[in-house]
N, C-alpha and C positions, 0 to 999 in steps of 0.2 A: 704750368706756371700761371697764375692770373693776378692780376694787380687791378686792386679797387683804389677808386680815387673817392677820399672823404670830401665832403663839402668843408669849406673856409669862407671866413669874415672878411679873408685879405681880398680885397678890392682890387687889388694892381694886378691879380692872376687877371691874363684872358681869358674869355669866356668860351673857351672850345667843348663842343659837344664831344661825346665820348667816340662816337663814330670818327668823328675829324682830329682827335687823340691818335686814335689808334690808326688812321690813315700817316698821321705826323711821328710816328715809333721810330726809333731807331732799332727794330728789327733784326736779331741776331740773324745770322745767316741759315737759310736751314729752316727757319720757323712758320709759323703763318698762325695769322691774327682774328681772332673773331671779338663778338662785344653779345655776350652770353648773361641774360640775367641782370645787366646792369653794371654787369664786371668784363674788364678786358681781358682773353684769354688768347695766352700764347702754346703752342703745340709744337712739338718737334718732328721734325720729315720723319713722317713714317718708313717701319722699315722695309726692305725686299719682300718678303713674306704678309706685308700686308701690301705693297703695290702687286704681287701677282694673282693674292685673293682680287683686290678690285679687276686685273686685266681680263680675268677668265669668267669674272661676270660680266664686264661689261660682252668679251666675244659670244655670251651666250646670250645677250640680250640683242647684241645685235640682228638679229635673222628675226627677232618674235619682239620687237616692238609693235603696236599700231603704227597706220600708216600716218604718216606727221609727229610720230612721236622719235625724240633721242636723247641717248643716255649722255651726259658731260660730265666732267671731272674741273671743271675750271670758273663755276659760278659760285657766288653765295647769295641766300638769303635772306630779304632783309622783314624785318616786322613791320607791319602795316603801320605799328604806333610805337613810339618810343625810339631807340637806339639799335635797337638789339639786331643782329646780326649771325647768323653762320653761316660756316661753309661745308657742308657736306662731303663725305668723300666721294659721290656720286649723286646725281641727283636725273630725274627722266619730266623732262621738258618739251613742249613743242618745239618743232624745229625753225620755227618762226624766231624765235628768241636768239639764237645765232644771228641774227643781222642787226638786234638792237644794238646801241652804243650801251657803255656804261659793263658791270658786273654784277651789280644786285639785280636779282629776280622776285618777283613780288609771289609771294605764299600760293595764290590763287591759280598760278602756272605751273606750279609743281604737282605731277603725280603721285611722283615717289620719293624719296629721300635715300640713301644707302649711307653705314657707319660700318668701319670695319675697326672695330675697338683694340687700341692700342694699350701696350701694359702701362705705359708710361701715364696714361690718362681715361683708364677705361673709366671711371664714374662720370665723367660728363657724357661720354655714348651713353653707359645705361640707366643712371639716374636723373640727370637734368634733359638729357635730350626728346626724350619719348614726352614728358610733359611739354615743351616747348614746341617741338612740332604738332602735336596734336593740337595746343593754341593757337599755332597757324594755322590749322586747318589743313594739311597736311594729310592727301588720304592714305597712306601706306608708307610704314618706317619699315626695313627690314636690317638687322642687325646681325651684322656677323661677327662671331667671337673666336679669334684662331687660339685664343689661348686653352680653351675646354675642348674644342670643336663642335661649337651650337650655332642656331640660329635662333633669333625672334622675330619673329615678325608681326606688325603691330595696323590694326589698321582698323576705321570706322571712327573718328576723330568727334565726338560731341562733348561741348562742357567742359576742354582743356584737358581730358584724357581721352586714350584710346578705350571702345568699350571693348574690343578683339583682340585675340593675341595666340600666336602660336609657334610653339619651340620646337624644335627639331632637331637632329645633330648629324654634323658632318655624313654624307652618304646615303641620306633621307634627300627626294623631291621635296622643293617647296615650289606650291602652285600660289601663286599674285592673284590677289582679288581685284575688284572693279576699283579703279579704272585700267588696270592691268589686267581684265580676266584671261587664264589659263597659262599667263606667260610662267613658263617652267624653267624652274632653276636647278640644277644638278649640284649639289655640294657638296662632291667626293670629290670634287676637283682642285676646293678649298684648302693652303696650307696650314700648319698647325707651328704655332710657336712652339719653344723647345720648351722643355718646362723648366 
């Protein structure tokens, strides 16, 4: 679901930023909000099958992060310029960042990014996200799709795209480039939606 707000002449609107829009949503239950592209995007609670693809990466990443580095599920985002905003479904952070206040994390902190594409909204994981992240500078997307059973993984961020990319499917090692060198991810462990 995403809802664009048109510009108007009407004076008597307040003047809220789209960010401070979608902080003031009245938020179905269930949902959660990003501000993607200049548009407000709303996502529905992912399902079991995609919270236990994210569980079983995150247990595999736990033992083979760098040291100061950790995986979170509960940050977003934010673009250096403009509004824009997301939230990943995983994202690998210093562990520094844990003690800031607030929930947006600036581009520059993030290693990795993780999308586990859902049926309801897979085109923003694989068409709008990989450009956007790679705008932030973002060194490493990896994408996983339980609907096929693939991965992408995307990484080396110059000029608003990634110039790297490599696909693999369910039960293929995927090895993490720099700043994640050699961290190894098993994805036979990965569910598969029903078809």
């Amino acid at each position: 679901m995403t809802a664009v707000l048109e510009e108007s002449s009407d004076t008597r609107l307040s003047p809220f930023s789209l960010r401070e829009l979608a902080d003031h949503l009245d938020v179905p239950e269930g949902f959660k909000v990003e501000v993607i592209e200049g548009a407000i995007v709303m996502s529905p609670t992912p399902s079991k099958k995609h919270g236990a693809a994210l569980r079983r990466l995150y247990d595999q990443l736990a033992g083979q992060l760098p040291e100061g580095r950790v995986a979170e599920q509960m940050y977003s985002i934010e673009a250096l310029e403009g509004e824009d905003f997301a939230s990943p479904d995983l994202l690998i952070v210093p562990v520094a960042v844990e003690e800031e206040d607030g929930w947006l994390v600036e581009p520059d902190a993030v290693d990795c990014v993780v999308e586990v594409v859902s049926p309801s909204n897979h085109t923003n994981d694989i068409k709008v996200k990989p450009s956007l992240y790679a705008r932030w500078g973002i060194p490493v997307y990896l994408l996983i799709d339980p609907r096929n059973g693939t991965t992408r993984l995307y990484w080396d961020p110059q000029g608003g795209e990634y110039r790297a990319h490599h696909d693999a499917e369910f039960g293929d090692e995927v090895v993490l480039p720099e700043p994640l060198k050699d961290v190894r991810i098993d994805t036979s462990v990965f569910p598969r939606y029903a078809a």
